[in-house]
Steps between C-alpha positions, in 0.01 A plus 500: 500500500459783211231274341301473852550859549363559130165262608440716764552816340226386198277409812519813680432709161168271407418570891554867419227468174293328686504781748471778227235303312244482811546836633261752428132629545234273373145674448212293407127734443228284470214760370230281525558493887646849503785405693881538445751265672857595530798245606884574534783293510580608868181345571221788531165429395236795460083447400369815348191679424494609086274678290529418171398652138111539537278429181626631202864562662562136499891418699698326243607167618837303467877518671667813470824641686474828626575835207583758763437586854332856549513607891238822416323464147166675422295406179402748245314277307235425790599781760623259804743474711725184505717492792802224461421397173667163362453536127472155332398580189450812305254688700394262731644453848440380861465837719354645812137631518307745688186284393560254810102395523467397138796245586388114453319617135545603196531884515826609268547572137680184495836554679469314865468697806629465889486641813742786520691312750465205352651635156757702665621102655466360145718803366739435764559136423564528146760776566672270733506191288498647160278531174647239357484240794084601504245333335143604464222297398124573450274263436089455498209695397222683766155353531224702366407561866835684599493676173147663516611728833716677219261494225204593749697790624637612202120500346335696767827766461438520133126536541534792767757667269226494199225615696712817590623570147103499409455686777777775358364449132133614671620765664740655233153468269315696750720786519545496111109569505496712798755748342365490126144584625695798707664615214162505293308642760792810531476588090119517522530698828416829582612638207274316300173545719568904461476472083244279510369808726546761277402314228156407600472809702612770231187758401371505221555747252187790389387494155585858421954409650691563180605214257188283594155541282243237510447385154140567374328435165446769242543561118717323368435217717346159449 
């Protein structure tokens, strides 16, 4: 009896692993489609929009486990908001976005972007089943033609922003000439115009006014 009690005690505990071992929060992002798909072990299944890192702010693939969870978290580094934040590694996280129309391509400096509602779910599901019972895994590249909406925008941004620091640079230079040729023009003003007046102007003096004699030849003289 003790040894079939035993059997079934071992069984229940291996049923109990089992259990443990497949619970959790499995997310899958596939950045060449842009997509995330999310899967429970109570059996929910979710299909999400991404955005991923554009050009040059490349998502870093492999299988992480979520860092931290931030509910409100705004970055410094690139002045964003990031609403329900799962950190899984360093800097980079799953989080909300207020760029909803830019979901479906690459638009992020490499962390991977939801629909506020959608992260807020996400959030939700790895506080219920744990950090440690999630697994996150990213995998793929984007196609040149998803990432040239990022490197298209981003071009025409930077162009704008060039032509209007010319545009400052011009200006600035005008106003340097402007007030130099005001500042000329005031120390030659009418102060100078009335002793070039006098000078020009100024009689001249008889021949007979004390201290002046015209010089003239006589003896002595060669």
């Amino acid at each position: 009896m003790r040894r079939v009690l035993g059997v079934l005690a071992v069984m229940l505990l291996s049923l109990a692993g089992m259990a443990s071992a497949q619970a959790g929060v499995q997310v899958r992002v596939d950045i060449a489609a842009q997509r995330m798909q999310v899967t429970t072990s109570d059996g929910e299944i979710y299909n999400w929009a991404i955005s991923s890192g554009r050009k040059g702010f490349r998502s870093p693939n492999g299988v992480y486990r979520p860092t931290r969870l931030e509910r409100s978290w705004y970055s410094r580094k690139y002045g964003g908001a990031m609403p329900h934040a799962v950190f899984f590694r360093g800097g980079y996280a799953i989080h909300g976005t207020g760029a909803v129309g830019a979901l479906g391509r690459p638009a992020s400096h490499g962390c991977i972007r939801l629909h506020p509602a959608n992260a807020a779910k996400l959030f939700a599901l790895v506080k219920k089943h744990g950090a440690s019972q999630t697994r996150i895994a990213l995998n793929g590249a984007a196609s040149d033609g998803l990432s040239q909406f990022a490197k298209a925008s981003g071009g025409s941004k930077t162009k704008i922003a060039r032509a209007k620091v010319k545009s400052k640079a011009a200006i600035a230079q005008a106003k340097a000439k402007q007030r130099a040729a005001a500042i000329a023009q005031e120390r030659r003003g009418a102060n100078w115009d009335a002793a070039r007046d006098q000078l020009f102007m100024r009689p001249s003096l008889p021949p007979d006014a004390y201290g002046y004699q015209p010089y003239r030849a006589g003896p002595g003289w060669r």
